[in-house]
N, C-alpha and C positions, 0 to 999 in steps of 0.2 A: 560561590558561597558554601560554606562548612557544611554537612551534614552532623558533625558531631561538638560537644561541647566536653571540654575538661570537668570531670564532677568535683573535682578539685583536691588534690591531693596532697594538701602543704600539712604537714602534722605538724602541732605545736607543742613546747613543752617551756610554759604553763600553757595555756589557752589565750593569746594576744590577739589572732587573726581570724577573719571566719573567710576563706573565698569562697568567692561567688558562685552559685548555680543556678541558671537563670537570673530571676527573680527570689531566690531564696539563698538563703546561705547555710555552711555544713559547714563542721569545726570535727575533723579527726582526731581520736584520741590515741598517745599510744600506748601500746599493753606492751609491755616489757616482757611478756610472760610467751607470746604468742608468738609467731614466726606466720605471715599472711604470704600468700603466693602471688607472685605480678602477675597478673593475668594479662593487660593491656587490653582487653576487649572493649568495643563498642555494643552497651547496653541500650535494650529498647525497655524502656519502663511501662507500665501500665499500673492505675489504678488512681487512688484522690495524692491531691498535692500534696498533703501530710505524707500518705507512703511512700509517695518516690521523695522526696527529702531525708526520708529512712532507711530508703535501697539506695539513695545517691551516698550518705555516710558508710553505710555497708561496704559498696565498689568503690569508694574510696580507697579504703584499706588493702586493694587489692589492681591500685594505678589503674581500673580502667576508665570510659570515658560514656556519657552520654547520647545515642544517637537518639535524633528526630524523626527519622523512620523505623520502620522495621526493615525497610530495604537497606539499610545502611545499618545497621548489628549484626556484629556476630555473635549476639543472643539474646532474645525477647522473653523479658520478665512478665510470667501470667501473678499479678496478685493476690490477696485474701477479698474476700465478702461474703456475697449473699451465697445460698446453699446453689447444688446444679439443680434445675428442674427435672426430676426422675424422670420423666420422660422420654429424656432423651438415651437414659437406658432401659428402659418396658419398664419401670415400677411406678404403682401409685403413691402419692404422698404422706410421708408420716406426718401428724396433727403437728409436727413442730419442726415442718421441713418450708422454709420461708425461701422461695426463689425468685428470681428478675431476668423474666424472659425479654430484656434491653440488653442487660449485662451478658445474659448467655448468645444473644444474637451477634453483640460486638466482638465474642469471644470466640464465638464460632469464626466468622469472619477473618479474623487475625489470624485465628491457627491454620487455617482453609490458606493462609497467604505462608505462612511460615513452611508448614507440609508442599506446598506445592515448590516454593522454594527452596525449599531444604536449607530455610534459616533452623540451629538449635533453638531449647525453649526451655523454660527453667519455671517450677509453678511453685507456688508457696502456698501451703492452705488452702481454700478453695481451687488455687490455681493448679494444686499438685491432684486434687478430684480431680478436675475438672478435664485437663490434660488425661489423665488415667481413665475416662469416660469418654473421651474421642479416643481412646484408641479401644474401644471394645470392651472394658470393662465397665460394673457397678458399682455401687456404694452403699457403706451400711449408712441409714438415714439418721441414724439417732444412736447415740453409744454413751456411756459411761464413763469418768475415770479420768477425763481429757479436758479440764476443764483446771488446767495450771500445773506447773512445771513437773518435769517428771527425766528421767533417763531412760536413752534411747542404746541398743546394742548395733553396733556396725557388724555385718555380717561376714562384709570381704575383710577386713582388717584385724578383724575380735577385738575388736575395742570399747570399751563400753564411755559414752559421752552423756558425764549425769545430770548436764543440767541445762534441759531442751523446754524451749516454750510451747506452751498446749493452751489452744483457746479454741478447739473446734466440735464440735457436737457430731459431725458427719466424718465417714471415715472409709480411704479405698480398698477395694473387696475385688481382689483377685480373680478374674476368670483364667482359670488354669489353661483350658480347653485353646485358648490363644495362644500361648507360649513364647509371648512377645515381652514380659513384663523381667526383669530382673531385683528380687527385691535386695537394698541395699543393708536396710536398720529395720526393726522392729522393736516394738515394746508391745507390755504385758498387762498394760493400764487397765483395759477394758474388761466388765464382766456380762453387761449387756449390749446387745447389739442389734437394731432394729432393722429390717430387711427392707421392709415399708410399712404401711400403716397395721397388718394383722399378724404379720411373722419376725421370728427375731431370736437368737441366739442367747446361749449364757453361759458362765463359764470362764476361764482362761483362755485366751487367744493370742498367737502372734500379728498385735496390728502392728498392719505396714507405716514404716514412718519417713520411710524414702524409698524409692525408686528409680530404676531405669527403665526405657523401650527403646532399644538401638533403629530402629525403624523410618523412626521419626527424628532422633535424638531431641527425645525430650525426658527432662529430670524433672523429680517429683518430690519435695519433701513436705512434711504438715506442719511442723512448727516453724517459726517465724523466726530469720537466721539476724533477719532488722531491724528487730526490736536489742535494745542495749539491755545491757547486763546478761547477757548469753556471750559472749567471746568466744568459748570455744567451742559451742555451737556454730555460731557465725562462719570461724576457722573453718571448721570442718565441710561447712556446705560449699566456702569460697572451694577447700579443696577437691569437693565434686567435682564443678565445675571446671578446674584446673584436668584434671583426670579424664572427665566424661565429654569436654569440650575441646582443651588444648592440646592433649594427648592423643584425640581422638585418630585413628586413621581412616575412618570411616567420611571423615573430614577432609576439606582441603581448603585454598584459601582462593577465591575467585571473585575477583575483582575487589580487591583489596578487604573482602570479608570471608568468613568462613563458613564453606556450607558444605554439607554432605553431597560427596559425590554423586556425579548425574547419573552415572553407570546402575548406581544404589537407589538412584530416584526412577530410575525406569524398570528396575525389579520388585522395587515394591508395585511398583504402576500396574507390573503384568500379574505378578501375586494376587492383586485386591481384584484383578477386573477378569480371572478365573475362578475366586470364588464367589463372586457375584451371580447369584440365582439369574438364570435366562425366562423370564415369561414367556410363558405361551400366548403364545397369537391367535 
């Protein structure tokens, strides 16, 4: 029996056909204007069936295919929602910081599977916090500014991509001190920035609006590449992922999926468990 399903990739022109996924159906559009990368990857979804019918149209546009597990991807999609629980990086709660310690328990769990397997991992909005908060980072709990469409600058590229979806209130906050984060885009939206419930910045800032952490390989972006009428949004994250996944050499391909080498999985292992404070007895 399959572990993977076709998300379906007949693109039509007009719109005649839908195929199937699952029990849903996704009808690719095409943009004449765009040029999408094959990626052929087997994606692992996460979040309500509306989203992944969102992210199944998305990797359409980019030939790949649905996997059923996370052991069977070579790449687990973390989605949008509830905010992270501060807690799990020392802050207390801003008055309009709404979290679901289910949602983070399920998520904790998954990554805990992905990191240990050194599947990649890909987060959207919440997911791209959240992901950025297991690896050692904070977040500002409340911000400004982000709250509809705006333009985002690519860092490695100099490109500036003007029209990025923004619906997040919470936003990731760099801990330098790790030197594990590579930031990819930034924008300028923000002018307040809530730390947690009694501290908080003002001002102009470069928030992050993608990232990398080779460590883990896991990617991070805050707008939403699956909602329609973003295209070259959409393009550009597909091209992350072509980039920070297909090209990866940090990568390789084992047993017929792609996961960062073991060599690289047991340096981080001896990394984390040297800097791991020793109690005394």
């Amino acid at each position: 029996m399959s572990n993977q399903k076709d998300f379906g990739t007949t693109i039509t022109y007009p719109v005649t056909k839908q195929p199937l996924i699952g029990q849903h159906t996704v009808t690719v559009q095409k943009d004449s204007s765009l040029d999408f990368p094959e990626l052929w990857l087997a994606v692992y979804l996460t979040g309500s069936q509306f989203e992944q019918r969102q992210f199944a149209e998305m990797f359409s546009r980019a030939r790949c295919f649905k996997a059923l597990t996370p052991e069977t991807a070579d790449i687990v999609v973390f989605a949008g929602g509830e905010d992270v629980n501060p807690a799990l990086y020392g802050e207390l709660p801003h008055p309009d910081t709404l979290y679901n310690d289910q949602r983070d328990k399920e998520d904790i769990e998954l990554y805990n599977t992905c990191k240990i397997e050194g599947i990649p991992m890909f987060g959207i909005c919440r997911g791209a916090q959240f992901l950025a908060v297991m690896n050692g980072h904070k977040l500002y709990q409340d911000v400004d500014g982000h709250n509809g469409a705006h333009g985002i600058f690519d860092r490695v590229t100099k490109k500036f991509i003007q029209n990025v979806s923004s619906v997040h209130h919470q936003m990731v906050l760099e801990d330098k001190s790790k030197k594990n984060m590579e930031v990819i885009a930034h924008g300028h939206s923000s002018k307040t920035r809530w730390l947690n419930d009694t501290d908080k910045e003002t001002g102009t800032s470069q928030d992050i609006e993608a990232f990398f952490i080779r460590d883990t390989c896991c990617i991070g972006v805050q707008g939403h590449p699956e909602y329609r009428g973003y295209s070259q949004y959409t393009k550009w994250c597909l091209d992350l992922i072509y980039q920070y996944v297909e090209m990866n050499l940090d990568l390789e391909v084992s047993g017929r999926y792609r996961r960062i080498k073991p060599e690289l999985i047991m340096e981080r292992f001896i990394r984390e468990r040297e800097m791991t404070p020793v109690e005394n007895v």
